[in-house]
C-alpha positions as CSV (number, residue, x, y, z in Angstrom):
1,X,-0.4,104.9,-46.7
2,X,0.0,107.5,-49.6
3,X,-3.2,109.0,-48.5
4,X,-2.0,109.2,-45.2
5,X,1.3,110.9,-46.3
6,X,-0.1,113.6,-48.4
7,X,-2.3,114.6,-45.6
8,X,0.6,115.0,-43.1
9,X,3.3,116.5,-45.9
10,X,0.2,119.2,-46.4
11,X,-1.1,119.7,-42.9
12,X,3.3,120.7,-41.8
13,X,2.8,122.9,-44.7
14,X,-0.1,124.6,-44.0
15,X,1.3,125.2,-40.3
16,X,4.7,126.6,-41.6
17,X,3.0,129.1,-44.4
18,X,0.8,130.4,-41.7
19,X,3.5,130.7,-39.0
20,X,4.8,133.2,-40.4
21,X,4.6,136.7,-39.2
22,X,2.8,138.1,-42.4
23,X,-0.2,135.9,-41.4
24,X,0.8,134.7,-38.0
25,X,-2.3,134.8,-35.2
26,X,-5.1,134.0,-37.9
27,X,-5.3,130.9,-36.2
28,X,-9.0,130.4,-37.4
29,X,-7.9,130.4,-41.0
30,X,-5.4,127.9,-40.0
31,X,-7.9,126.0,-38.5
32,X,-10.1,125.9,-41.2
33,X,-7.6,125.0,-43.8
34,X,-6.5,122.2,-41.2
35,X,-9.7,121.0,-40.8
36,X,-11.1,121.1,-44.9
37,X,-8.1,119.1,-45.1
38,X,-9.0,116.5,-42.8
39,X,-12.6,116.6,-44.6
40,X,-11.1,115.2,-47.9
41,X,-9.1,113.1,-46.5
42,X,-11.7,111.4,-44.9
43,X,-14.4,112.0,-47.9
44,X,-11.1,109.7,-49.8
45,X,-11.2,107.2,-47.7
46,X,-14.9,106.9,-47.4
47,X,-15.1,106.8,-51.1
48,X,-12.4,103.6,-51.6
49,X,-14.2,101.9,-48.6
50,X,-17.4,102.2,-50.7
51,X,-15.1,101.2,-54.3
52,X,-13.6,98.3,-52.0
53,X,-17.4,97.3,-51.1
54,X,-18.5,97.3,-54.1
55,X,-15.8,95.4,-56.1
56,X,-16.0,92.6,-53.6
57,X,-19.8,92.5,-53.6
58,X,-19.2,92.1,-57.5
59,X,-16.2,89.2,-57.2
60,X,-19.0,87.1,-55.0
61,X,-21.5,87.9,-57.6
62,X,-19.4,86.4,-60.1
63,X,-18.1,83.9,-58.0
64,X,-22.1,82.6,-57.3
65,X,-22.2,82.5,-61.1
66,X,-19.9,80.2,-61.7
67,X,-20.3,77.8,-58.6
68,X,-24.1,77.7,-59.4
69,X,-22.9,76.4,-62.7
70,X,-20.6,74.5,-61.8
71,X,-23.3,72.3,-59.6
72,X,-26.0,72.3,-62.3
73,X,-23.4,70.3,-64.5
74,X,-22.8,67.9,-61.6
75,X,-26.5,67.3,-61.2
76,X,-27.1,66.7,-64.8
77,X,-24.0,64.7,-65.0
78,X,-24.5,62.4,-61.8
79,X,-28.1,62.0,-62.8
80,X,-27.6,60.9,-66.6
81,X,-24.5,58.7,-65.0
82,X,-27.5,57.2,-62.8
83,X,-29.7,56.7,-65.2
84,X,-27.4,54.8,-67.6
85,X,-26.0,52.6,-64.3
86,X,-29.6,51.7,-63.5
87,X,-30.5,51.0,-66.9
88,X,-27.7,48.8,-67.6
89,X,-28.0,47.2,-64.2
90,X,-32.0,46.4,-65.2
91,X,-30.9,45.3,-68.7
92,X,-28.4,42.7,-66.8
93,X,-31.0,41.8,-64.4
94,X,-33.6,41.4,-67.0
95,X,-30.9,39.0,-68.7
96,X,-30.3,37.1,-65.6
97,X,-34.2,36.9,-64.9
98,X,-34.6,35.4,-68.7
99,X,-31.7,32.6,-68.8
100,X,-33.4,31.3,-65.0
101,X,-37.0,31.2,-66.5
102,X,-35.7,29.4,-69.7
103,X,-34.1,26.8,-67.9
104,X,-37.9,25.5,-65.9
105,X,-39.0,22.6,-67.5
106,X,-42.2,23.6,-66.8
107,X,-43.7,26.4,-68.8
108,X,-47.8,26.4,-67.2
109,X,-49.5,29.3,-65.7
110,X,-48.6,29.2,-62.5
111,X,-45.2,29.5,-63.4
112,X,-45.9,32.4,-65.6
113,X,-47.7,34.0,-62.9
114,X,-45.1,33.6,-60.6
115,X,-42.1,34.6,-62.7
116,X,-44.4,37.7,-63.4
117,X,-44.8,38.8,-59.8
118,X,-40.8,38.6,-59.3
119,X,-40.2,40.7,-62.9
120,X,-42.5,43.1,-61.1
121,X,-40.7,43.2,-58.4
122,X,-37.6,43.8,-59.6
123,X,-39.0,46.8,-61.5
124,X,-39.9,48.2,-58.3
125,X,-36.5,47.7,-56.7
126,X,-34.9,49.6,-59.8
127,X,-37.8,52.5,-59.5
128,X,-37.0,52.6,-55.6
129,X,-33.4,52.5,-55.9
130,X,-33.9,56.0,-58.7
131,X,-35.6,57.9,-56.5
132,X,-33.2,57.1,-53.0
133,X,-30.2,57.7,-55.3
134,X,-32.3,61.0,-56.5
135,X,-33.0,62.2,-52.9
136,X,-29.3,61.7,-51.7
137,X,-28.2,63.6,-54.9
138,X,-30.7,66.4,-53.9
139,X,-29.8,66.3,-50.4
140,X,-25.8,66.3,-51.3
141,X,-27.1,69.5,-53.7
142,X,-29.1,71.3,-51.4
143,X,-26.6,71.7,-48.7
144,X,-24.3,73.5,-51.3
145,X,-27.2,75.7,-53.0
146,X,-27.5,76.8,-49.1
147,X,-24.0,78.4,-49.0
148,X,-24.1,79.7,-52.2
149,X,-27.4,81.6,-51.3
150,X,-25.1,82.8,-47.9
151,X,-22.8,83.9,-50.1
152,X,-25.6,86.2,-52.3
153,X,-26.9,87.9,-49.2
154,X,-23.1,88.6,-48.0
155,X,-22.5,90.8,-51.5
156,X,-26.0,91.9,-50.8
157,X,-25.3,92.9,-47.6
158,X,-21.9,94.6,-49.0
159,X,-23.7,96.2,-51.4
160,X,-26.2,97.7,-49.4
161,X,-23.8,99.0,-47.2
162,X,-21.9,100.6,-49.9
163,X,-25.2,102.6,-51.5
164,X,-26.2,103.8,-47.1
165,X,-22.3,105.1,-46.9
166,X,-22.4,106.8,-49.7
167,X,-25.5,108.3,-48.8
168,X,-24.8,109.2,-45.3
169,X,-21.4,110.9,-46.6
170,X,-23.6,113.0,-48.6
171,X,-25.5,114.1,-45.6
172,X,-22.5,114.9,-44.1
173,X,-21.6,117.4,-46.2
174,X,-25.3,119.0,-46.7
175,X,-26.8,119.0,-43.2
176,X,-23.2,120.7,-42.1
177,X,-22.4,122.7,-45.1
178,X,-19.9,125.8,-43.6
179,X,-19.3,124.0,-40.6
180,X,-16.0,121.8,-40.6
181,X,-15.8,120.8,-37.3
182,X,-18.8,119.0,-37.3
183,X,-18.6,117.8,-41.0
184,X,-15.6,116.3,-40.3
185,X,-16.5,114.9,-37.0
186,X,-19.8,113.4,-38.8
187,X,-17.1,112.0,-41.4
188,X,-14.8,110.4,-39.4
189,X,-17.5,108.7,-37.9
190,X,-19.0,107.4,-41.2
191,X,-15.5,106.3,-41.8
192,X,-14.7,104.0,-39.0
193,X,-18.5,102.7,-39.5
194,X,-17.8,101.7,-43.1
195,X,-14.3,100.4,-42.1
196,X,-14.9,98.2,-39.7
197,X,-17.9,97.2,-41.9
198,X,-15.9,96.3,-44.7
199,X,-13.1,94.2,-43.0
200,X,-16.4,92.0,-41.7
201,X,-17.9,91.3,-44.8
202,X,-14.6,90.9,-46.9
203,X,-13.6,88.5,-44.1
204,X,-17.2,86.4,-44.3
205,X,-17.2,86.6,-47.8
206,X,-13.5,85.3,-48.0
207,X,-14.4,82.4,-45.8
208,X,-17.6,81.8,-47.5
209,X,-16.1,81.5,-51.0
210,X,-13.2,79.1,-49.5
211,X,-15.3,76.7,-48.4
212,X,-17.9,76.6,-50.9
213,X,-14.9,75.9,-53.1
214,X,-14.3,72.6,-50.2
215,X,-17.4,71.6,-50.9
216,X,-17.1,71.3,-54.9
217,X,-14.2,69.6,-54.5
218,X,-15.9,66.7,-52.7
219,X,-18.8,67.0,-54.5
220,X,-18.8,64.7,-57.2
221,X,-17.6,61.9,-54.6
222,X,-20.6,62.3,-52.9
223,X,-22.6,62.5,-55.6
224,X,-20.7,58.9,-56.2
225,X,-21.7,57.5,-53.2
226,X,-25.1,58.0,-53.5
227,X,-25.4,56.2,-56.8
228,X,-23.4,53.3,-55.7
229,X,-24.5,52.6,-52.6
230,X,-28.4,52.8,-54.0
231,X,-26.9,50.2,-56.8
232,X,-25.1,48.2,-54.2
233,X,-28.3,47.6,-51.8
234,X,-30.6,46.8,-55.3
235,X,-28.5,44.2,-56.3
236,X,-28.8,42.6,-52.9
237,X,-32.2,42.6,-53.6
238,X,-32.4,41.6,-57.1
239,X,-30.2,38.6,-56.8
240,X,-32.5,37.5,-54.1
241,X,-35.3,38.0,-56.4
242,X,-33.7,35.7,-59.0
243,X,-32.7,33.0,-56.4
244,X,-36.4,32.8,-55.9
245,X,-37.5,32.8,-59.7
246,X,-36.0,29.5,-59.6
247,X,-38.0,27.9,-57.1
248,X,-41.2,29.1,-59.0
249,X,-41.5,25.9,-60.8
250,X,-41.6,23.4,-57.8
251,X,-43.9,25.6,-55.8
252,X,-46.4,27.0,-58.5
253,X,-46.7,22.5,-59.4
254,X,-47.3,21.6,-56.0
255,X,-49.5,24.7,-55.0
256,X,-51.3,23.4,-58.0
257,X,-51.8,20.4,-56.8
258,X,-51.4,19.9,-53.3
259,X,-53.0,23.5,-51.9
260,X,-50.6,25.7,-49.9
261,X,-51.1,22.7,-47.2
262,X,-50.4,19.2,-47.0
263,X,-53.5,18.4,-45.1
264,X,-57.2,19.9,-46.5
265,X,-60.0,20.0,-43.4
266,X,-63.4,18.6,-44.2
267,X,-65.6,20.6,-41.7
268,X,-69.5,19.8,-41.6
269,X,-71.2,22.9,-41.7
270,X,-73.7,23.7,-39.1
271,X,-73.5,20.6,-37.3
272,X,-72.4,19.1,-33.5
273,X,-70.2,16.2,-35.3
274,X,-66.4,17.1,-35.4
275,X,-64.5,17.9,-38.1
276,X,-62.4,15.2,-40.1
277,X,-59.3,15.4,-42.2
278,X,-58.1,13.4,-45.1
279,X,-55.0,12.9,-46.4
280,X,-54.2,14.3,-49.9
281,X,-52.6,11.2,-51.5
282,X,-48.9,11.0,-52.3
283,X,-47.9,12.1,-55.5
């Protein structure tokens, strides 16, 4: 608007100065003077297009800085939290695992063995449940790296944009050096380009930063729910494993003893008679 004003105050008083009848009919010079006038202007307005590029290019650059901060210390945070949860989880597990085995009478190796297998299995439910929490954390992560990298080729973009107006303003002036009519013309034209230019990508960027900032918000709660939920479905599965712990001692004795059957074929080998089967006696 000032701009705007000192253009207008000095184009009525270039008009009235040469109106006058000392100078009055040298409408070229008039012209000219008009026209030069016009030229800065719109050289002006080019140049705080190209400042306004260039200071929002920079605001997004900082503003990638500290949002690709920001979710590094989430990730290390939710992971360490994770780590710890699991951990403490196993060391409760381990605990649970220990007071069930203590309490079978019998101590033999098929009951080691199959206490064994279930410890190992448990290990694997706490290794599984890591690495889903991990790929939901890296999914939840991923999706916000994705808008910050939108964000970098925005103030790219900007940037860019800035360095080829600034450029083509210089053209301007050197391919039509002596000629204002056309310099200006070429000008103006550079100047609605980079306008209309500049409301874009401060309106992209604007939107982009907003909800980038949406999305840190919610983060951590996501980042939440993927460690809890991974916790929620292993302990499911772990107390299932420890239920079965305690039938290891029954089934390892009579497995022992009986076979995995109650009934053991005698079959004669390479002959026409039939096969016969005899009862396992009653223990």
């Amino acid at each position: 608007m000032k701009n705007l004003c000192v253009y207008t105050y000095s184009i009525w008083w270039v008009t009235i100065a040469f109106a006058t009848p000392k100078v009055k009919g040298d409408w070229n010079l008039v012209t000219n003077v008009v026209t030069q006038l016009k030229i800065d202007m719109a050289t002006r307005v080019i140049e705080q297009l190209i400042e306004n590029l260039r200071l929002a290019a920079k605001d997004a650059s900082d503003m990638i800085a500290k949002f690709t901060s920001a979710v590094q210390n989430e990730a290390l945070q939710i992971e360490q939290q994770m780590v710890n949860d699991i951990q403490g989880f196993r060391d409760r597990v381990s605990e649970a695992i220990d007071s069930v085995t203590n309490r079978l009478i019998d101590s033999g190796v098929a009951v080691v063995g199959c206490i064994a297998t279930h410890r190992d299995n448990a290990t694997a439910v706490f290794d599984e449940t890591m690495g889903k929490a991990m790929s939901c954390v890296e999914n939840q992560l991923t999706e916000i790296r994705e808008q910050i990298e939108g964000l970098g080729e925005l103030a790219n973009d900007a940037m860019e944009l800035a360095n080829f107006s600034m450029n083509e303003m210089r053209k301007c002036t050197e391919e039509h050096e002596g000629h204002f009519i056309s310099t200006g013309t070429c000008l103006g034209r550079i100047a609605l380009e980079t306008e209309g230019k500049t409301l874009m990508y401060g309106t992209q960027m604007t939107i982009a930063i907003g909800q980038i900032n949406l999305s840190m918000v919610t983060l951590p709660a996501s980042l939440q729910v993927c460690a809890g939920s991974r916790l929620v479905e292993s302990s499911m599965t772990t107390a299932r494993i420890i239920m079965e712990i305690g039938n290891c001692s029954a089934s390892s004795v009579y497995n022992a003893l009986v076979g995995p059957y109650p009934y053991t074929s005698t079959i004669a080998p390479l002959t026409n008679e039939p096969a016969t089967f005899t009862e396992t006696p009653a223990l």
